[in-house]
NUTIDO-621151 format. One record per residue (C-alpha): x, y, z; residue number from 1; residue in one letter. Coordinates in Angstrom, 2 decimals. Example, Ala and Ser with C-alpha at 12.3 -4.5 7.8 and 13.67 -1.06 7.14 Angstrom:
% NUTIDO-621151
- 12.30, -4.50, 7.80, 1, a
- 13.67, -1.06, 7.14, 2, s
END
This chain:
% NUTIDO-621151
- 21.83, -12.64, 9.67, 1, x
- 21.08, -13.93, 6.29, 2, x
- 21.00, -10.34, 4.60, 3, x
- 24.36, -9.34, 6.35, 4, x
- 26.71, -12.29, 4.85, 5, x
- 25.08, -11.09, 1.93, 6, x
- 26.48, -8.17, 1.73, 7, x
- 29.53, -9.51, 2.92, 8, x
- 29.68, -11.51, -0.43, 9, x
- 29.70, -8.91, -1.98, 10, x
- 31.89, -7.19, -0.26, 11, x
- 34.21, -10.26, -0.91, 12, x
- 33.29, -10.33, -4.84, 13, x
- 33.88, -6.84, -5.22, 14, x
- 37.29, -6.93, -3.93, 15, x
- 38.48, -9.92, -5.11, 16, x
- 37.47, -9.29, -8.86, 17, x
- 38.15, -5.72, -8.74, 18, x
- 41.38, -5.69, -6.68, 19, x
- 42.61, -8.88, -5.62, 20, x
- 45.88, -6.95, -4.39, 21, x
- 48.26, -8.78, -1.81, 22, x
- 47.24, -12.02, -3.08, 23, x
- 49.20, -15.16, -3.76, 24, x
- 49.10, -17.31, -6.41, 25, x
- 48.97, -20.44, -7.73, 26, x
- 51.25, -21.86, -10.62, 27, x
- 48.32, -21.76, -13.08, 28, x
- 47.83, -18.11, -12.33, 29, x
- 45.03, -18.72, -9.96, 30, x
- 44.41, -15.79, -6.67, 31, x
- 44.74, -17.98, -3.65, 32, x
- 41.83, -16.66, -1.22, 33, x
- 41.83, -18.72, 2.00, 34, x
- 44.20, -20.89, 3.04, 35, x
- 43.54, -23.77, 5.66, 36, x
- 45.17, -26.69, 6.72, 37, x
- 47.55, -26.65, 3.70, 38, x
- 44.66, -26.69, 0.94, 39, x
- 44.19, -23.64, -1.29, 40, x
- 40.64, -21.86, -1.73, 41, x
- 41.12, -19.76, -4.55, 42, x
- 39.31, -16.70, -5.44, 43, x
- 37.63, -18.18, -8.82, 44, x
- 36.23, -21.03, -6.78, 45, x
- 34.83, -18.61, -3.97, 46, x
- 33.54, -16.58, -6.10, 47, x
- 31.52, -18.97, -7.63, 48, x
- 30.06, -20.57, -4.67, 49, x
- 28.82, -17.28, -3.43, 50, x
- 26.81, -16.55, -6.31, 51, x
- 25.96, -19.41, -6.50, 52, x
- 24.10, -19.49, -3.07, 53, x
- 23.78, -15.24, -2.91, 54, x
- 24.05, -13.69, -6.22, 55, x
- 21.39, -12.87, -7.43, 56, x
- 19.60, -11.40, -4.44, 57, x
- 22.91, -9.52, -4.25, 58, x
- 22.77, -8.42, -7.24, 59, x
- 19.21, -7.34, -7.56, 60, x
- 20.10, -4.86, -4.31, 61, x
- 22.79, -3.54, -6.34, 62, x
- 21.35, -2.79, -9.48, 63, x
- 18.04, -1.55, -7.55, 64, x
- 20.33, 0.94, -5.29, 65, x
- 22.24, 2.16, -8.36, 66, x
- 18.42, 3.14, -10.31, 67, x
- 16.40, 4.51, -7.31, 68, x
- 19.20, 6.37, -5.95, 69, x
- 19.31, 8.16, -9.41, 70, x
- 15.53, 8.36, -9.61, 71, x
- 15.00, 9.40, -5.89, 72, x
- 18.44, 11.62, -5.29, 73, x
- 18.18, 13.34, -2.31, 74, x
- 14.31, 12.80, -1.61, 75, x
- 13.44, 14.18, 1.40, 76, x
- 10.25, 12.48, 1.91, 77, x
- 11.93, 8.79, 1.59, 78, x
- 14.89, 10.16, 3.72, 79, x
- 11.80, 11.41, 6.76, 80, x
- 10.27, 8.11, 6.31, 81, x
- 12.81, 5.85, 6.52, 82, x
- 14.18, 8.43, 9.82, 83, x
- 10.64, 7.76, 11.35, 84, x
- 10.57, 4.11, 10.75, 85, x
- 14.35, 3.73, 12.76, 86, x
- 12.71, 6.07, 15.52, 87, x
- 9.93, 3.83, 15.81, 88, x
- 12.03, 0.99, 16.03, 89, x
- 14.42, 2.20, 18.31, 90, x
- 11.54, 3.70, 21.00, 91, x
- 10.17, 0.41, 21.16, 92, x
- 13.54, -1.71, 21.55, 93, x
- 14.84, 1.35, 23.85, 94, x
- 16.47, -0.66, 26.51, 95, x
- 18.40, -2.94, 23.97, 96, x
- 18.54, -1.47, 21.11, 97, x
- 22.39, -1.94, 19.49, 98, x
- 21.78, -5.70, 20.58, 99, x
- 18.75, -5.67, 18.23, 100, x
- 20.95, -4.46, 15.29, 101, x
- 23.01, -6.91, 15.85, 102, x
- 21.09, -9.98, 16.35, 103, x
- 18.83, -8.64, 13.20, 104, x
- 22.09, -8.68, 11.07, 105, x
- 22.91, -5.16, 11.00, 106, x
- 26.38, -3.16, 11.46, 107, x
- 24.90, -0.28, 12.79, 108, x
- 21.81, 2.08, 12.53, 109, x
- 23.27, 3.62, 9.61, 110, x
- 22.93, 0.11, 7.55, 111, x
- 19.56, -0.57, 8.33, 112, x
- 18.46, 2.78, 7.38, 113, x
- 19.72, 2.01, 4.00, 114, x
- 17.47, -1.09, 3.57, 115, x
- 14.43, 1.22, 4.66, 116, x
- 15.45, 3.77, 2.28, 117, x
- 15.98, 1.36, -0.58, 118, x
- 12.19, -0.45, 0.12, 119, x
- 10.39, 2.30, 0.36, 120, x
- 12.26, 3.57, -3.00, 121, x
- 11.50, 0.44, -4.26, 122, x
- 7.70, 1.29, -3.36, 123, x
- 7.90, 4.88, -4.82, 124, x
- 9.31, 3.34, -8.17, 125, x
- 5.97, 0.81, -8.31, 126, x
- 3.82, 3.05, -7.98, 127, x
- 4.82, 6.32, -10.06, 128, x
- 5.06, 3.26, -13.01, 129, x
- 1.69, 2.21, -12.67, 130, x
- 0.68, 6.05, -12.72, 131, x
- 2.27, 6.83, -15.56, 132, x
- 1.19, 3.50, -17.23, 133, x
- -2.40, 4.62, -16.68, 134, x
- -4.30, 5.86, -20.06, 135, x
- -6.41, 8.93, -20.37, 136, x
- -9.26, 6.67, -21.37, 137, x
- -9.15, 5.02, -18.04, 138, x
- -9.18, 8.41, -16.06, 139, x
- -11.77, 9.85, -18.03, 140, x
- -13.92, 6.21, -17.82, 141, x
- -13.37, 6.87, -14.21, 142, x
- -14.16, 10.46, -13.16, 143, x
- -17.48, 9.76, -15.41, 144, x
- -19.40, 6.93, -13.33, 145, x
- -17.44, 7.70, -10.06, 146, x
- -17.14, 11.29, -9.79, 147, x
- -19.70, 13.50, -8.47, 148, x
- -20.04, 16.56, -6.28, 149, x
- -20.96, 16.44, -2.60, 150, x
- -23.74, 16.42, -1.34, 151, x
- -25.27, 16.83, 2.32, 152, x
- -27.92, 15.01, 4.16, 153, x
- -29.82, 14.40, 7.54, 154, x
- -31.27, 10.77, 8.99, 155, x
- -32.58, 9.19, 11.70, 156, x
- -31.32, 5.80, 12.59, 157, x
- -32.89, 3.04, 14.28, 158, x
- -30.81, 0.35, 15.88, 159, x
- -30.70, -3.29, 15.68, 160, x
- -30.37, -4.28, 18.73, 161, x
- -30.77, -8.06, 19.84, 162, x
- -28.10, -7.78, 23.07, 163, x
- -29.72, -5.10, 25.06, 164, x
- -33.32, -6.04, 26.72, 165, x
- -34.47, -2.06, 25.31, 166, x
- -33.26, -3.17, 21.98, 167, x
- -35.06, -4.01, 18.86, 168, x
- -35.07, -7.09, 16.54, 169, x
- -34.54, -6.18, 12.84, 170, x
- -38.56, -6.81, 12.16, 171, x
- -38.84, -4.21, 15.58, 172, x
- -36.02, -1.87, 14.18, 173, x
- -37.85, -1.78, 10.27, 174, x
- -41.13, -1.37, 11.85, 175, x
- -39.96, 1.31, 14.13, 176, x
- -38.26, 3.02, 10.59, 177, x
- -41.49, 2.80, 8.62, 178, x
- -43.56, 4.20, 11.32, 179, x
- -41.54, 7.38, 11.12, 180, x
- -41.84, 7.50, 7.18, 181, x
- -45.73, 7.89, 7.98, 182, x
- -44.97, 10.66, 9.79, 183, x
- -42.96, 12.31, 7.46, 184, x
- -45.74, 11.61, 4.66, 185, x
- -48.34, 13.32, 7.19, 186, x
- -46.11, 16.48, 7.24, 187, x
- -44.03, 15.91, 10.39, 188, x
- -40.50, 17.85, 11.02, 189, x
- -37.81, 15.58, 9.84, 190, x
- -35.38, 17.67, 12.83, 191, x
- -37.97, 16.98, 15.14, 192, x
- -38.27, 13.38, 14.57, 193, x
- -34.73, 12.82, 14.60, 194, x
- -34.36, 14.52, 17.51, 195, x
- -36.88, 12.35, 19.15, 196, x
- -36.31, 9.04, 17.41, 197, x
- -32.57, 8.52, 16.34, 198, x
- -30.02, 6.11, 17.83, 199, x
- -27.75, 8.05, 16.11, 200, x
- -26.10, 10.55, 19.27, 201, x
- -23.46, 11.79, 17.20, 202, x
- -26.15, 14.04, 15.02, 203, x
- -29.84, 13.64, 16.62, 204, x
- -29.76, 16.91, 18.80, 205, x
- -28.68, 18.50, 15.11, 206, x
- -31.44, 17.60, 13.81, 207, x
- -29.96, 14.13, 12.46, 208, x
- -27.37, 16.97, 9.98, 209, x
- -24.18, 14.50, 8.63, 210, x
- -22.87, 17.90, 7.11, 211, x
- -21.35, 17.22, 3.00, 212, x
- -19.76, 13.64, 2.17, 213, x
- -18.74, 12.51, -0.95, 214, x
- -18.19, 8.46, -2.66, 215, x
- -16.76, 6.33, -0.06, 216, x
- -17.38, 8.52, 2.98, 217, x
- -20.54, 6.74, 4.22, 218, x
- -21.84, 2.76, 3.96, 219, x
- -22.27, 1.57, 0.42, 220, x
- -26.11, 0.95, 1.14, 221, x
- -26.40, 4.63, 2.87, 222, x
- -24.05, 6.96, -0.17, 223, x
- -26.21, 5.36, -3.10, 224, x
- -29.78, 5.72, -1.75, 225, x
- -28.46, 9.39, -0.18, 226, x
- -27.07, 10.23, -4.26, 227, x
- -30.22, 8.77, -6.10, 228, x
- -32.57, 10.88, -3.84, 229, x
- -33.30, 15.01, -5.14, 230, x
- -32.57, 17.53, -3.08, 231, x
- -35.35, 17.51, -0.25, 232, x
- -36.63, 14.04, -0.71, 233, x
- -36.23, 11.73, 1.73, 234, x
- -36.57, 7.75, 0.89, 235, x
- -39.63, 6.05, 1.02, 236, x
- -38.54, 3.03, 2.47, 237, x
- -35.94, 2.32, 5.33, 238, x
- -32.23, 1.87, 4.24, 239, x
- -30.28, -1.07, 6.19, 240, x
- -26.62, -0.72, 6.88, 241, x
- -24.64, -2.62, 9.35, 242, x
- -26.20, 0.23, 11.88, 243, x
- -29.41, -0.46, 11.61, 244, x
- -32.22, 1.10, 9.68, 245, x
- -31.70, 4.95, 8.01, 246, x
- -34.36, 7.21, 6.85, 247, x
- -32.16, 9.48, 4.65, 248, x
- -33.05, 13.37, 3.56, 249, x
- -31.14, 14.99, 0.77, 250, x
- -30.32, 18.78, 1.52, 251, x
- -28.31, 19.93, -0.78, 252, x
- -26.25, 18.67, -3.54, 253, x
- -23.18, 20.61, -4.83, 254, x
- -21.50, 20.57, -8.93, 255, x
- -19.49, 17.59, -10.04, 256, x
- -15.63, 19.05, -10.07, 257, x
- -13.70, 19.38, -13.30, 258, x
- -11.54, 16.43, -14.41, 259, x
- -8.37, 18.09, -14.01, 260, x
- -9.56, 19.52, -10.34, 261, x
- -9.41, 15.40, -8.98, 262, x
- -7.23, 13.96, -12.01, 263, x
- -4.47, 13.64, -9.38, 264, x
- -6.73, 11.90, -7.00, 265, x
- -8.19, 9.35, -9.83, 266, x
- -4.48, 8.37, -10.98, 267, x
- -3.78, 7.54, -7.13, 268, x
- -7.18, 5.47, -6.97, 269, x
- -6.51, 3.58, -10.12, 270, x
- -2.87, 3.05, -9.30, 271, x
- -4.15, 1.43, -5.40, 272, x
- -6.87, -0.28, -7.56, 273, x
- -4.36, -2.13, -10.04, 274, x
- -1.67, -3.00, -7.32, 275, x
- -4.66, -4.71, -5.32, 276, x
- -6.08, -6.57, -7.93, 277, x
- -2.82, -7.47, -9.56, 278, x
- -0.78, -8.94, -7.03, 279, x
- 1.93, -9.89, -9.97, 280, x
- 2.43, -6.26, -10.74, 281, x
- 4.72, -5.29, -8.63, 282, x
- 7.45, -7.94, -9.83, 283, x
- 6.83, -6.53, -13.53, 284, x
- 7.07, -2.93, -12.80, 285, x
- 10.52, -3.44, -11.26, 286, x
- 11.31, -5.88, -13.85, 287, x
- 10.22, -3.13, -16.69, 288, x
- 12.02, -0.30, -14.38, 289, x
- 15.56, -2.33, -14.36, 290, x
- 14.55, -3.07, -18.29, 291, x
- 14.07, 0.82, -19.19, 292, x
- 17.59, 1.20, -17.42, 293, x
- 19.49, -0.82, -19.62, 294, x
- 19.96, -3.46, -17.91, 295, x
- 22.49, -6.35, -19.29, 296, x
- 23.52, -9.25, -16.94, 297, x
- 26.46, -10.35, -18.97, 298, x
- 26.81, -13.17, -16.25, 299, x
- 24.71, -16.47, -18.27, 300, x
- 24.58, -18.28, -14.69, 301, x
- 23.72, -14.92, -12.92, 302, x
- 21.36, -14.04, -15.95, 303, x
- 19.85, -17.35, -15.90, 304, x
- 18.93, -16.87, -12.09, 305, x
- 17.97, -14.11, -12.52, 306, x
- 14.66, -14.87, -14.86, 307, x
- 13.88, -17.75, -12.84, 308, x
- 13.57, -15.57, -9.58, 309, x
- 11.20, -13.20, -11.23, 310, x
- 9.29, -16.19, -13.04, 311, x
- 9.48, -17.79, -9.40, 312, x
- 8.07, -14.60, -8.06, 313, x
- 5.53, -14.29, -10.22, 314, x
- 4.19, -17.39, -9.95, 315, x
- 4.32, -17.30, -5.79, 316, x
- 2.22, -13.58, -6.41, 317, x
- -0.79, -15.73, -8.21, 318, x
- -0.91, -18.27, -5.89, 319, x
- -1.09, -15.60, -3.03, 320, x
- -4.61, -14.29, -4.79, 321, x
END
């Protein structure tokens, strides 16, 4: 309800400072607004008490609506996800859904369709800043120690298993691993013995075969023994992951791609990485964004509000780390 006599006030500021037709007036020249019980509320005096309590929120929606509908015009991406986000809504409200609207403050479907539109534009506008804020030095820093080709590998996984009365303890489950190293170093099939061996029922009766992953796909423990191993060596000792105990065998390894094949992918990673571990950021970047569109609050009470909510903002980000 809050948001919609918002708007109202502004509805009421716009037309009384930009109209203010059919209105009588005082002696000193003063637009009467209300009237009750004989005493005069004039517009001045209305005006400023909505500011006051809803101006600069107000305004910020205003000024944010005028620059994203500019940058975003017609974006039919924001316009599909904002559509999906009412549909959502609506299917699970179904039976009462115009009383939701309502009760959440809203004219009509058409109104809060608007307020998707202008967060997720909002959104869009952090993110393509921190993008194009992002230096070449960082990409290339980036695609050096994280980027590497795929690569494909085979294991057999032993379980840890302390709720099951088959199960195995961790000392069981390592044993267990290391007593199908030794048969690995006395020439046994690594297919075979993952076929006969592995917890793993996803990829055991393929031999233990994961197919090609690359950074990220697999456990942290699991992707850096499987990329420090040569193709057909297998690790010497038993990997643990939260699954248990892995012997790992490299089969194939394929060429690191060329910076400008994934330089689209390492921009989005950086720009996820930044907005994660900078929870202030997205204040600034809208701050900057309003900046870069010229922005001049010629209002000093409206102005000085104005700094304080983003200083206010800013400082409720950090504490939120």
């Amino acid at each position: 309800m809050k948001r919609k006599i918002m708007l109202l006030s502004t509805i009421i500021i716009c037309g009384l400072l930009l109209c203010g037709c059919g209105n009588s007036k005082l002696k000193n020249g003063e637009k009467v607004a209300v009237s009750v019980n004989g005493e005069n509320i004039t517009a001045d005096s209305l005006y400023k008490e909505l500011k006051n309590k809803y101006g600069v929120q107000v305004m910020i929606d205003m000024i944010d609506k005028e620059i994203f509908d500019t940058m975003y015009k017609d974006d039919e991406d924001i316009e599909k996800q904002a559509t999906t986000q009412i549909e959502t809504l609506k299917a699970q409200y179904s039976s009462s859904w115009e009383e939701t609207l309502t009760s959440a403050g809203y004219e009509d479907e058409e109104d809060l369709k608007e307020t998707f539109i202008l967060s997720l534009q909002r959104n869009r506008a952090i993110e393509d800043y921190v993008k194009e804020n992002i230096e070449e030095d960082e990409i290339q820093a980036y695609y050096n120690e994280n980027t590497a080709g795929d690569i494909s590998a085979k294991h057999i996984l032993i379980r840890v298993d302390t709720e099951s009365e088959d199960g195995l303890t961790d000392d069981e489950a390592k044993e267990k691993a290391n007593e199908i190293i030794k048969k690995l170093n006395d020439g046994e099939d690594f297919d075979t013995l993952a076929k006969e061996y592995s917890d793993d029922t996803g990829s055991k009766d393929d031999g233990g075969n994961l197919g090609y992953f690359n950074k990220g796909d697999m456990v942290e423990e699991f992707e850096e023994a499987a990329y420090n191993l040569k193709v057909n060596e297998y690790t010497k000792e038993p990997v643990k992951t939260s699954y248990g105990y892995h012997i790992i065998l490299k089969t194939d390894e394929k060429d690191k791609p060329e910076l400008e094949d994934v330089k689209e992918n390492i921009i989005e990673t950086l720009m996820q990485e930044k907005l994660e571990n900078d929870p202030t950021l997205q204040i600034t970047a809208l701050d900057e964004i309003r900046s870069n569109y010229k922005l001049k609050i010629e209002d000093a009470k409206l102005k000085s509000e104005y700094k304080k909510y983003i200083d206010n903002a800013i400082e409720a980000a950090k504490e939120s780390e």
